[in-house]
C-alpha positions in Angstrom: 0.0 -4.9 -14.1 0.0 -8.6 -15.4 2.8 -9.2 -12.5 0.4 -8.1 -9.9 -2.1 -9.9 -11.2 0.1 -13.3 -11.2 1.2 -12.4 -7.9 -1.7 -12.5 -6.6 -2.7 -15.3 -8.3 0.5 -17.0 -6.9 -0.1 -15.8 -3.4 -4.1 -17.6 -3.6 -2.7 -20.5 -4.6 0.2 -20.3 -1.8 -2.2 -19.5 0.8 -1.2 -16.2 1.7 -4.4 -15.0 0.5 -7.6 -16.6 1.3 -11.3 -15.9 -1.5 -11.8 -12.8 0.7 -8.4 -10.6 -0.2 -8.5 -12.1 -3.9 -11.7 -9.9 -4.2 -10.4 -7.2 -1.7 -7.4 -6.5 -3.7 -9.4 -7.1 -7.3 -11.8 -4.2 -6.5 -8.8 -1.6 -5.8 -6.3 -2.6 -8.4 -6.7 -0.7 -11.4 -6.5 -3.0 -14.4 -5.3 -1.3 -17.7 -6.9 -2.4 -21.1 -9.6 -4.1 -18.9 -12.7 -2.5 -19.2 -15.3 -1.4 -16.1 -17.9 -3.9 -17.1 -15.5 -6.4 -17.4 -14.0 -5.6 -13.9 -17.7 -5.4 -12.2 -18.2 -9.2 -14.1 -15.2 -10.4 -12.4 -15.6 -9.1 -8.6 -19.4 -10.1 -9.2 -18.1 -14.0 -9.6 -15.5 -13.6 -6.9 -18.5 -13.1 -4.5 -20.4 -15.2 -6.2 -18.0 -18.1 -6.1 -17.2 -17.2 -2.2 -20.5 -17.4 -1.3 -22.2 -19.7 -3.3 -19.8 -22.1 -3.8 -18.5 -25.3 -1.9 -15.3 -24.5 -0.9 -13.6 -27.7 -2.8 -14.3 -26.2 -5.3 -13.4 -22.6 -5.2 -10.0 -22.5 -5.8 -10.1 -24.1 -9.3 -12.8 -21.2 -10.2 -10.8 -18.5 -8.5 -7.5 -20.0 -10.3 -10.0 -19.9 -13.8 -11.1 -16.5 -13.1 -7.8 -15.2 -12.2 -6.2 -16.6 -15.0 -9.0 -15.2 -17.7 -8.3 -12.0 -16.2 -4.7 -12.2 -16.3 -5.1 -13.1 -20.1 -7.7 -10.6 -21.2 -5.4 -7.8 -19.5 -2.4 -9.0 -22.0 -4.6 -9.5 -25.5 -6.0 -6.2 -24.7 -3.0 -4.5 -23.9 
């Protein structure tokens, strides 16, 4: 799971996804040794960061976010 994860963290940062498939994709993929709560946290900030968020600065908080995520998933598993 952690290479799906850095894939689609790649792919953001590529720009073959945009803020809206990053929390598209987050809200289907089933995350191993990542709690629910955790999970509903992190597609909460998603929307929060696409919506309330100047878009200069969205991609270092989605990169942040993504990269918490991608970490939590390996201590916990």
């Amino acid at each position: 799971m952690v290479d799906k994860l850095q894939e689609l963290l790649r792919k953001y940062n590529d720009g073959e996804y945009d803020i809206a498939d990053v929390s598209r994709i987050i809200s289907y993929m089933a995350i191993p040794n990542v709690n629910d709560e955790y999970l509903k946290q992190v597609e909460y900030q998603i929307e929060w960061i696409r919506f309330m968020t100047s878009e200069s600065s969205q991609k270092e908080k989605i990169n942040s976010l993504l990269e918490d995520l991608i970490i939590k998933s390996i201590e916990n598993g």
